[in-house]
N, C-alpha and C positions, 0 to 999 in steps of 0.2 A: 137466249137461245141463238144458236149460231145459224145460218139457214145458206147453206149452197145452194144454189137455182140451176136449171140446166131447160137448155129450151131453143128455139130457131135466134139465132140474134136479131130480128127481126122485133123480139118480144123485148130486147135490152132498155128499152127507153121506160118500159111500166116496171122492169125490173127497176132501174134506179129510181125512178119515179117512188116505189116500196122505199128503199134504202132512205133517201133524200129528205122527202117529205113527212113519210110514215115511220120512219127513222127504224124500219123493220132492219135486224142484222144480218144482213145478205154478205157473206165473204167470196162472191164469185167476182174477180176481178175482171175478167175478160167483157162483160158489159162495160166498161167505158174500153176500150179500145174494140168496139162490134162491128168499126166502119170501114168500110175497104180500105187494107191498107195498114191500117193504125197499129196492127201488131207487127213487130219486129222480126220476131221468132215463134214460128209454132212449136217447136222445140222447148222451148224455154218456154211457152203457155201452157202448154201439158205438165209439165214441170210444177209449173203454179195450180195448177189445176188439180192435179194429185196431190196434192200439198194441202188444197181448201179442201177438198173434200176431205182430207183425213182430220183438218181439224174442226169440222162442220158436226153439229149433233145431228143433223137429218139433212139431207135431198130432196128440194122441190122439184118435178119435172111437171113443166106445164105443155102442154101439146092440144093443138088441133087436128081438124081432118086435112086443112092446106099445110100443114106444116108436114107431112111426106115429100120426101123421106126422110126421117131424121136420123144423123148420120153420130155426131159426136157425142151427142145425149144419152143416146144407149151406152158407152163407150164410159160417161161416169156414171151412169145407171151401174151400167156394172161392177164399178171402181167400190163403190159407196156401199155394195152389198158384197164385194166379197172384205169390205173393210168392218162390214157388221152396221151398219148405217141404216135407220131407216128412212126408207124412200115413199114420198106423197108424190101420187099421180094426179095432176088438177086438169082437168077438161071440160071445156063446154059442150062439144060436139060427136066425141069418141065411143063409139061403143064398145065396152069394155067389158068383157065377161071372161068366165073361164077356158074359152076356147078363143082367144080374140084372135082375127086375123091380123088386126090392122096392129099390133103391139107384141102382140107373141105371147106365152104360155107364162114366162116369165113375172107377170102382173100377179099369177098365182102365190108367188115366195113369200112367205110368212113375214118378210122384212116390210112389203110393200101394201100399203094403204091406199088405195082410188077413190076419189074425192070427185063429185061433179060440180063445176061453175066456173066462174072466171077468176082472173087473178085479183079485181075489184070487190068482186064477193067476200 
């Protein structure tokens, strides 16, 4: 199984950490370039980025409550679901319900599964 990750890049070190170790299939390439700097072109990462997700079987999106706001996340949240993808929500902290403030109505789409714990669990 193919797994795209989407998350603060702050969280890129437990992603490859997955990849590396756990030798879990994670296709989001943008974890090893997460450090200031390291990408050349965001242009050309969107690119790739549209690319993983369409050949990705599911969307991980992991988020906490410090990870506000999350900006690009959403952005292949979106990508992933209008490509027909389903997307797992992993959180430790978030409260997630049908009415969430802190994520939007969107958690509701029948594509999308919310998962509570960490990325260790």
């Amino acid at each position: 199984m193919r797994i795209y990750v989407a998350s603060k890049v702050v969280h890129a070190p437990q992603w490859k950490h997955l990849r590396d170790i756990h030798k879990i299939n994670i296709t989001s390439s943008w974890i090893d370039e997460s450090g200031p700097g390291q990408t050349a072109s965001m242009r050309e990462l969107w690119g790739r980025i549209e690319a993983e997700i369409n050949l990705c079987d599911r969307l991980v999106l992991y988020v906490e409550m410090s990870d506000q706001p999350l900006k690009g996340a959403f952005v292949e949240v979106g990508m992933a679901l209008a490509m027909g993808k389903p997307v797992w929500i992993i959180s430790k902290d978030f409260i997630i319900g049908p009415n969430s403030p802190s994520l939007g109505s969107w958690v509701n789409h029948p594509s999308v599964s919310v998962l509570l714990g960490t990325m260790s669990e």
